[in-house]
Structure formats: C-alpha cells, structure tokens
C-alpha positions in Angstrom: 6.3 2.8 13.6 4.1 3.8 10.8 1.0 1.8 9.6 -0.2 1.0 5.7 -3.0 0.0 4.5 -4.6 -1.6 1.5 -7.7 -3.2 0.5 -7.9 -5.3 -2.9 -10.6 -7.6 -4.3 -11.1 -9.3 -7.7 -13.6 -7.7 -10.0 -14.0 -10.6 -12.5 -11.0 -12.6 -14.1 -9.6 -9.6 -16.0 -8.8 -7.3 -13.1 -9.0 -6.1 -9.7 -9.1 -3.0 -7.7 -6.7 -1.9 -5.0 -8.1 0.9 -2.4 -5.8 2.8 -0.1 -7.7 6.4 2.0 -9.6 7.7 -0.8 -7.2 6.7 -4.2 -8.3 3.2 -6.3 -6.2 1.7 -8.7 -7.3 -0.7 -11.5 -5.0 -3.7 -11.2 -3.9 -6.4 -14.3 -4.6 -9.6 -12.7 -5.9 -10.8 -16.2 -4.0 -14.0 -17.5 -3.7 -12.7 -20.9 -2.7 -9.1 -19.5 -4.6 -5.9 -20.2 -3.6 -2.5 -21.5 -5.3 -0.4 -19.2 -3.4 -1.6 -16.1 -0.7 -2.2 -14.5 0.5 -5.4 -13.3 2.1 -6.0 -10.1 5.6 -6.1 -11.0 5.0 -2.3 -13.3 3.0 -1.7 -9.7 6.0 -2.3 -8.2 7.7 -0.2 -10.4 5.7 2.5 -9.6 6.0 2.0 -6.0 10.2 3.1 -6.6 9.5 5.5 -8.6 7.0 7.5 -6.1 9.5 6.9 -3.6 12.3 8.9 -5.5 9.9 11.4 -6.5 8.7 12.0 -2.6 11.9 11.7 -1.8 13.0 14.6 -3.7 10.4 16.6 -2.7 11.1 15.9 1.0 14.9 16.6 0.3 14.7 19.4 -1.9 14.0 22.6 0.9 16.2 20.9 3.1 19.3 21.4 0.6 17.8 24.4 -0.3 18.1 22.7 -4.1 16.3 24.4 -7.4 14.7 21.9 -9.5 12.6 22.4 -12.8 11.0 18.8 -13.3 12.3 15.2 -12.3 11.6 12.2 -14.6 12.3 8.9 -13.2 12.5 5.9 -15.7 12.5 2.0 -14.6 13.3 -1.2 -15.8 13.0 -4.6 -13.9 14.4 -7.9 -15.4 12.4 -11.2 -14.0 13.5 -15.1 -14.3 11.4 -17.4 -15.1 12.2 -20.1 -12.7 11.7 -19.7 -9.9 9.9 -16.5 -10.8 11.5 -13.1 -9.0 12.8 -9.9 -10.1 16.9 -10.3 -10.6 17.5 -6.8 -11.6 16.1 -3.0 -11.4 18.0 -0.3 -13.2 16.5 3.1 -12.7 17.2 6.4 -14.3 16.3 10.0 -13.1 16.7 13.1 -14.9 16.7 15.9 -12.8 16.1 19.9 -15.0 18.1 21.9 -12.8 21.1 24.0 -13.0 22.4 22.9 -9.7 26.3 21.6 -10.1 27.2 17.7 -10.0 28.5 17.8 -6.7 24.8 18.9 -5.3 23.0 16.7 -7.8 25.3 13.4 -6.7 24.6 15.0 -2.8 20.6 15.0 -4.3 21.0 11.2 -6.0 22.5 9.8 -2.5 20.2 11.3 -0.2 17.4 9.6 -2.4 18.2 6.6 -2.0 19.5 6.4 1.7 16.2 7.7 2.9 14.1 6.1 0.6 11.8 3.4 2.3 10.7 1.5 -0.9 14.1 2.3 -2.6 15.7 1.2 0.4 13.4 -2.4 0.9 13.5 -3.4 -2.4 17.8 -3.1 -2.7 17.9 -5.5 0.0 16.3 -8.4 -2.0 17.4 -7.1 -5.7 20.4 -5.3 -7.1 19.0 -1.6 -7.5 21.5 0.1 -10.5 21.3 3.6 -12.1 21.9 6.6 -12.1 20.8 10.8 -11.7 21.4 12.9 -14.5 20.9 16.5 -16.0 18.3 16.6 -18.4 20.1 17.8 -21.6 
C-alpha cells in the first residue's frame, strides 16, 4: 500500500495553503472566491487531470507510443442541494500521428490504471473522450 500526505492550514479568511514533500499550493477557501486560486472542486479537477497526464507518461514507453503534446480539459457540474459533484466530462487531445486503434488502446489504458480517474468514477459519472489534435 502506498502512503499520501498532506498538510493544510488557514492563512487568514481569504485562503489557505496546502504542503505536500517540498510543492505548496495556494488554496481559495475565501467566501467570496479569489482569482489567484483554485478552489477545491477546480483542485479536484486538477487532481484528474494529473492523473491522465502521469498516466500517459507511465503508458506511453510501454506501448512504445509517439506523442507530441497532451491537453486534458475538464468540466464538473455540482447541485446545489445536497451539494456534490453529479457530473465530470473530460476531454484529451492527444498530437500524435499514432492510428485510432492505438490512441482508443492509449484512452482505455488511462483510465483503467488511473487511481484518481479510477476513485472519482466510482462516486460520479466520469464522460469524455481522447482525440487527435487537429
């Protein structure tokens, strides 16, 4: 089993700061939101998204896949009551010249092997798609 760790506190009551080994991240925990942050559910967000993007990385040598750039957009859509996330739709756009067959093999072996990808779809509907970039 692997072991996470992370530290937050509250700097005052427009944000806070998360530690994890040697990275901080300024975190919106302001009421009235801030710019310069994210808040947890765009934290969230950003949790799937590094999770696809390791995840190609990891998978890449092993298929022996060529890859230019990756771009991974995200959208999550939240109830109000009771307050939860009810949908993410994802989209990743993948520069390679790699046929469809290897970039749907690419597309499922992200998400099977994907530990945030792979939480978060057992409490939300995860929906999207891989595609070339154009």
């Amino acid at each position: 089993m692997m072991e996470y760790r992370v530290h937050a506190r509250r700097i005052d009551a427009h944000g806070s700061l998360a530690r994890a080994k040697a990275a901080e991240v300024v975190l919106d925990t302001d009421l009235a939101g801030r710019q310069d942050a994210m808040n947890p559910v765009e934290l969230l967000l950003s949790a799937l998204a590094a999770c696809m993007l390791k995840g190609i990385e990891r998978v890449t040598p092993m298929l022996q896949f060529q890859i230019d750039g990756v771009e991974v957009t995200l959208e999550a859509l939240r109830q109000d009551a009771p307050p939860k996330l009810v949908a993410i739709r994802y989209e990743i756009v993948v520069d390679s010249a790699e046929t469809e067959q290897r970039l749907d093999l690419l597309h499922r072996n992200i998400l099977k092997y994907g530990t945030i990808s792979n939480t978060l779809s057992a409490a939300v509907p995860l929906e999207g798609h891989l595609r070339r970039k154009r």
